[in-house]
C-alpha positions as CSV (number, residue, x, y, z in Angstrom):
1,X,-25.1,-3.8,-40.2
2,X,-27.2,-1.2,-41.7
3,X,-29.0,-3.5,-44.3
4,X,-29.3,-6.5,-41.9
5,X,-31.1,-3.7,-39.7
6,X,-33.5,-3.3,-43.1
7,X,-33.8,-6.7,-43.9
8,X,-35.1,-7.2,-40.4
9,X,-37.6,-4.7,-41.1
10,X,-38.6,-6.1,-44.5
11,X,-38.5,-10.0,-44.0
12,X,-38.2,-12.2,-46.3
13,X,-34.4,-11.6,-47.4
14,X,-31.4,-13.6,-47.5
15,X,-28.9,-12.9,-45.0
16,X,-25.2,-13.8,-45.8
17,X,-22.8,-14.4,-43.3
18,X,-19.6,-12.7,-43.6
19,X,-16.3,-13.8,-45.1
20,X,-14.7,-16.1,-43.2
21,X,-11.7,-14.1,-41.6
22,X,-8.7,-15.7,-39.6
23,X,-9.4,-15.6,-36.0
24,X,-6.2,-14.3,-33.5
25,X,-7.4,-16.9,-30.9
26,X,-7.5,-19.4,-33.5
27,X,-4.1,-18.2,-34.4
28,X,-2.4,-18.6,-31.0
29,X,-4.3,-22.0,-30.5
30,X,-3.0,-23.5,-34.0
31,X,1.1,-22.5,-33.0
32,X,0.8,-23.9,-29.5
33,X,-0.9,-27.2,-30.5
34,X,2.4,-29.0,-31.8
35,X,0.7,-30.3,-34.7
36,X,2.1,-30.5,-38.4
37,X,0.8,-28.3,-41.4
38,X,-2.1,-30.2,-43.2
39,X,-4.2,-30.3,-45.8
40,X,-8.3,-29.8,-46.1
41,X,-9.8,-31.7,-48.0
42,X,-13.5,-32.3,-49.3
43,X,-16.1,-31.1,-46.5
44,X,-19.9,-32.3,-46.7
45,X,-22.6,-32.2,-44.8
46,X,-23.2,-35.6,-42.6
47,X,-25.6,-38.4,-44.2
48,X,-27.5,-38.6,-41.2
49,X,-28.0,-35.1,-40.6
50,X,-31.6,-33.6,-41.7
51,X,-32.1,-32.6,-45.4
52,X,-31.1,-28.9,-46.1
53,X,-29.1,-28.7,-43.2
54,X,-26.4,-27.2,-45.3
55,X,-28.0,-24.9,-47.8
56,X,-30.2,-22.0,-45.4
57,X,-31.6,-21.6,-41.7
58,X,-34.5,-19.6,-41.4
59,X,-34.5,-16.4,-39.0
60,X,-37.9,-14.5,-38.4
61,X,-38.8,-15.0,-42.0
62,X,-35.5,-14.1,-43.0
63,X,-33.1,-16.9,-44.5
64,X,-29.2,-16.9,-43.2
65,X,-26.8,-18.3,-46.1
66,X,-23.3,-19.2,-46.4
67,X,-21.2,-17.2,-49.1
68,X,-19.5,-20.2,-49.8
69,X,-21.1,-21.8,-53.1
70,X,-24.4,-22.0,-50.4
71,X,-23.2,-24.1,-48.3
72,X,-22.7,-24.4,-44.3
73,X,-20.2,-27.1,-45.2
74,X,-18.0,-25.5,-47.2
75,X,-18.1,-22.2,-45.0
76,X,-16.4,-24.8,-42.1
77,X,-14.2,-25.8,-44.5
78,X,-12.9,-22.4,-45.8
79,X,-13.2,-20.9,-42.1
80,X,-10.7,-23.6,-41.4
81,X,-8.9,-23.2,-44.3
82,X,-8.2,-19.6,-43.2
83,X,-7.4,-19.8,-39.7
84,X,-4.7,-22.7,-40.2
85,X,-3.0,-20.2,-43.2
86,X,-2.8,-17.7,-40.9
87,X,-1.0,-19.7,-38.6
88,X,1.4,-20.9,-41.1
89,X,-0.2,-24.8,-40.4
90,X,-2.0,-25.3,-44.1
91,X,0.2,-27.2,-46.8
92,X,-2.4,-28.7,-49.6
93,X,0.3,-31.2,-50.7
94,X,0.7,-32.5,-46.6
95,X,0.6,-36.6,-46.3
96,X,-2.2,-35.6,-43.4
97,X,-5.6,-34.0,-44.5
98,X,-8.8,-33.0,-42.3
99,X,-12.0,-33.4,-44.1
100,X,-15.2,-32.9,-42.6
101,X,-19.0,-33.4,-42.2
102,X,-21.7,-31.2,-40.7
103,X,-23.9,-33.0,-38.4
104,X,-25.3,-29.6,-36.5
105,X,-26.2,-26.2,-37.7
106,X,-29.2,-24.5,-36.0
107,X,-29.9,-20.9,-35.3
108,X,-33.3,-19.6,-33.5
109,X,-34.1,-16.3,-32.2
110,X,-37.2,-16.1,-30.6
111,X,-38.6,-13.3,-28.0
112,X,-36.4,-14.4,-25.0
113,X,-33.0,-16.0,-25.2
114,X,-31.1,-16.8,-28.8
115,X,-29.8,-20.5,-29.2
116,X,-27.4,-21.3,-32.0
117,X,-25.1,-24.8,-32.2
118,X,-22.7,-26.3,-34.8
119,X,-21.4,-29.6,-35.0
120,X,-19.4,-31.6,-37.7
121,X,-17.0,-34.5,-38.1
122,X,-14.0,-34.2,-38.2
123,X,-11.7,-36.9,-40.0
124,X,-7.7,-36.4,-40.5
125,X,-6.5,-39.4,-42.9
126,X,-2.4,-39.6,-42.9
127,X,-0.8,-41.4,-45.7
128,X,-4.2,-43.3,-46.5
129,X,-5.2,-44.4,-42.6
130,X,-7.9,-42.4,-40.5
131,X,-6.2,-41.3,-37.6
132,X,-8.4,-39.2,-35.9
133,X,-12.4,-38.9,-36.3
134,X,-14.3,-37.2,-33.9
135,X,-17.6,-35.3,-33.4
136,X,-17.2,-31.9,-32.4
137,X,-20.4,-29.7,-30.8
138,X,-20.4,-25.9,-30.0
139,X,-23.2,-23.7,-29.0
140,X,-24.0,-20.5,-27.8
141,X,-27.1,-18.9,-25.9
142,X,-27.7,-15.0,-25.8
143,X,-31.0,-12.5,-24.5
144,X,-32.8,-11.7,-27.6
145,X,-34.9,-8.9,-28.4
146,X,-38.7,-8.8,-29.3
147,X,-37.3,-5.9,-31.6
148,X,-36.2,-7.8,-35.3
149,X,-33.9,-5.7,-36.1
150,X,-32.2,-6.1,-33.0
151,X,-32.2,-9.9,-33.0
152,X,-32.0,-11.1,-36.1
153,X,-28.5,-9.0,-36.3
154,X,-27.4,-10.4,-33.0
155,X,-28.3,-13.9,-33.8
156,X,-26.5,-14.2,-37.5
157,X,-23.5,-12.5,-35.2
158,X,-23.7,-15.4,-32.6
159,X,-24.0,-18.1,-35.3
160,X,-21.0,-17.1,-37.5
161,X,-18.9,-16.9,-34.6
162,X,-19.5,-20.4,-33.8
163,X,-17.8,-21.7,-36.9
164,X,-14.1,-20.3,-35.4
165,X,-15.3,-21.7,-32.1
166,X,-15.5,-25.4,-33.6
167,X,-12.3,-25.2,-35.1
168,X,-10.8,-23.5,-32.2
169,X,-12.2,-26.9,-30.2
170,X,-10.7,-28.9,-33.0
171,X,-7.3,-27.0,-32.9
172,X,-7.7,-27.7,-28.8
173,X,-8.6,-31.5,-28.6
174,X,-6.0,-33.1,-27.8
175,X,-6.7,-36.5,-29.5
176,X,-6.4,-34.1,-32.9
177,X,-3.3,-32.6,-31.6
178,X,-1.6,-36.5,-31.2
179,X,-3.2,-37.6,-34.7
180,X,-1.1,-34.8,-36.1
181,X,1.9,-34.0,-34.3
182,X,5.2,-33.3,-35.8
């Protein structure tokens, strides 16, 4: 916290965001859903989605990265990756796998109120055949500071935690829950 506090001072630095770390509630969801282990495969961001959308979002002169080779993407994919270990639902040699695309990452922290939103697509493919592919959207809004090193800390906060709230809606929806029931 201490050097995002500095960074906020200094401007101009990169800001990582934390390794991704299994989530209880993530945890709980995953064992009551019903569904089978699975595998994760490739995740990208979308086609459509606007250029660098996976590689940096800019924060008061400040730049929030993933840790994960750079990329938004592949932070989804290891966040879900993590949480679905932790719950004993990740096999990498399951006949269903959940890849992904990142359609929505935005983070801005202005003077009032904090936005942040993440979206992606998810697609589970079992034994060669899509059976699920949805969009999936999660935001969050919070009262920023006028203070940088207040808000810039506050808003990389709000917009990693968004990436376990995406997969806790995907671990939640029920169409996923039917595409990969036991």
């Amino acid at each position: 916290m201490a050097g995002l506090a500095f960074a906020g001072l200094t401007g101009c630095a990169q800001l990582p965001l934390g390794k991704p770390a299994a989530s209880f509630g993530n945890i709980e969801k995953a064992g009551r859903s019903g569904t089978a282990p699975v595998a994760v495969g490739p995740f990208r961001p979308d086609p459509g989605a606007a250029p660098g959308i996976d590689t940096g979002l800019s924060v008061r002169s400040n730049v929030v990265v993933s840790p994960i080779q750079g990329s938004f993407a592949q932070y989804l994919r290891q966040t879900l990756i993590t949480d679905l270990q932790a719950a004993g639902l990740y096999d990498p040699a399951s006949p269903s796998e959940i890849s992904g695309f990142l359609t929505d990452s935005t983070l801005d922290v202005p003077l009032d109120t904090g936005h942040a939103s993440l979206g992606a697509r998810f697609v589970v493919v079992r034994l060669g055949k899509a059976v699920y592919d949805k969009e999936l959207k999660v935001s969050a809004s919070w009262p920023s500071s006028f203070v940088g090193m207040d808000a810039i800390p506050s808003g990389v906060n709000q917009y990693g935690a968004l990436y376990h709230t995406l997969v806790g809606k995907l671990l939640d929806d029920p169409d996923y829950q039917a595409a990969n029931s036991k």
